[in-house]
C-alpha positions, -999 to 999 in steps of 0.1 A, spaced: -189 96 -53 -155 106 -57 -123 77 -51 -98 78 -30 -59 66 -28 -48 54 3 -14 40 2 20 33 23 51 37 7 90 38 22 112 62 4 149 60 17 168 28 12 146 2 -6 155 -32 -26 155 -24 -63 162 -55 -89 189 -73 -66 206 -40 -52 203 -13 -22 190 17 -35 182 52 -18 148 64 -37 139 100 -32 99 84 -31 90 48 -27 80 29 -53 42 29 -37 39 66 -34 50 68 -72 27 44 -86 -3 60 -62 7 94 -77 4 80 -114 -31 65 -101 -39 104 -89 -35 115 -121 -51 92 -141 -84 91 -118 -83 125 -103 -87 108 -69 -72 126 -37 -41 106 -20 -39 100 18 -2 84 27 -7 56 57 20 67 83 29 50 114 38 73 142 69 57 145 89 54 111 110 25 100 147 25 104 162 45 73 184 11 71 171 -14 48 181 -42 66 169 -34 100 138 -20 88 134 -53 73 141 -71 103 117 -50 121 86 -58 94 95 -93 101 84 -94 139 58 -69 137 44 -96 110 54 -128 132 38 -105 164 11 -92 144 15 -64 155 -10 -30 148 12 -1 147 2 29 154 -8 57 129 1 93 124 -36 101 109 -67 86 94 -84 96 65 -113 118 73 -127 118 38 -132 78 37 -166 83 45 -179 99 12 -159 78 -8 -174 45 -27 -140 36 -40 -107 32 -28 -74 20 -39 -52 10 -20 -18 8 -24 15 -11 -7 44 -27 -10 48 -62 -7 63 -72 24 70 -105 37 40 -120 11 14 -93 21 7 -60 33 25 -40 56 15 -39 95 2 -2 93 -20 -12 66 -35 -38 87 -41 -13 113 -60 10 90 -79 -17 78 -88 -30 111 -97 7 121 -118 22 96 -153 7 82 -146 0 48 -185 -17 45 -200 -12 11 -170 2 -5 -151 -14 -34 -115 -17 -26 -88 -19 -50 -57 -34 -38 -23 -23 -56 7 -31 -48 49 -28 -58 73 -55 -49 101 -72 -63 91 -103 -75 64 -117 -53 34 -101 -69 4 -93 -48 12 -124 -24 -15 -134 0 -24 -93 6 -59 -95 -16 -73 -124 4 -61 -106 38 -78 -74 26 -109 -95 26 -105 -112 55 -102 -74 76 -125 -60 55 -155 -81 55 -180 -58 44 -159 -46 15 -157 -58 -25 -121 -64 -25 -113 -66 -67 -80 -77 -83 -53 -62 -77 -25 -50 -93 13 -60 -92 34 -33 -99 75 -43 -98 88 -18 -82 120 -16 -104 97 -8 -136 75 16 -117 85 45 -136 72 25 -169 40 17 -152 15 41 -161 -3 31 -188 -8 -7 -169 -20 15 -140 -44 35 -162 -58 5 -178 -62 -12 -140 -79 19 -133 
């Protein structure tokens, strides 16, 4: 059965090695397009309906009560082709120690039962934080295998550590 790349990404202003940068495509969605190419798997972006402030700061702000709220955001779409797939990656950045909120709401939406789910993710400098362990917890039916810690400043350097994850 064929894999799939599910990811969530922010292009825009992001945090890059200590400084405000504006990135043409997140960090995520680069490393998720590597993955593409090395496993021929299709991608599938995770978009809420509403989008995060193009500010850094207050889209920040904003990740840091939908965390404390646990909030569920609303999506844009769901993948339609999760069904026929036996693996999926699936990749985020690190906010706040773990996943994003829309992730969770995926997650929590779709049945991910019997599938092998591997979590990768970009950050700058907290690695994979508690996200692999969350993944399990909303995804109890799932293999959830290691992950992999991208940093999102050597993103552009990471494909051959992403094809040997893969």
């Amino acid at each position: 059965m064929p894999a799939l790349i599910l990811y969530f990404s922010r292009k825009g202003n992001n945090y890059v090695n200590g400084a405000i940068k504006n990135l043409p495509a997140g960090n995520t969605e680069m490393a998720a397009r590597m993955l593409s190419r090395k496993t021929g798997a299709e991608l599938f972006e995770i978009e809420p309906r509403i989008a995060y402030p193009d500010d850094y700061s207050e889209c920040i702000e904003k990740a840091m009560q939908e965390q404390k709220s646990h909030a569920r955001p609303a999506l844009k779409a769901y993948p339609a082709q999760l069904a026929g797939c036996d693996v999926v990656y699936l990749g985020y950045p690190n906010w706040w120690g773990t996943m994003p909120m829309p992730v969770f709401t995926l997650l929590e939406h779709c049945d991910f039962s019997g599938k092998t789910i591997k979590p990768f993710c970009t950050h700058e400098g907290s690695g994979m934080g508690s996200s692999e362990e969350d993944i399990r917890r909303a995804c109890p039916g799932a293999i959830v295998a290691k992950g992999l810690a991208i940093h999102g400043a050597h993103v552009a350097q990471a494909e051959d550590a992403i094809a040997r994850w893969a």
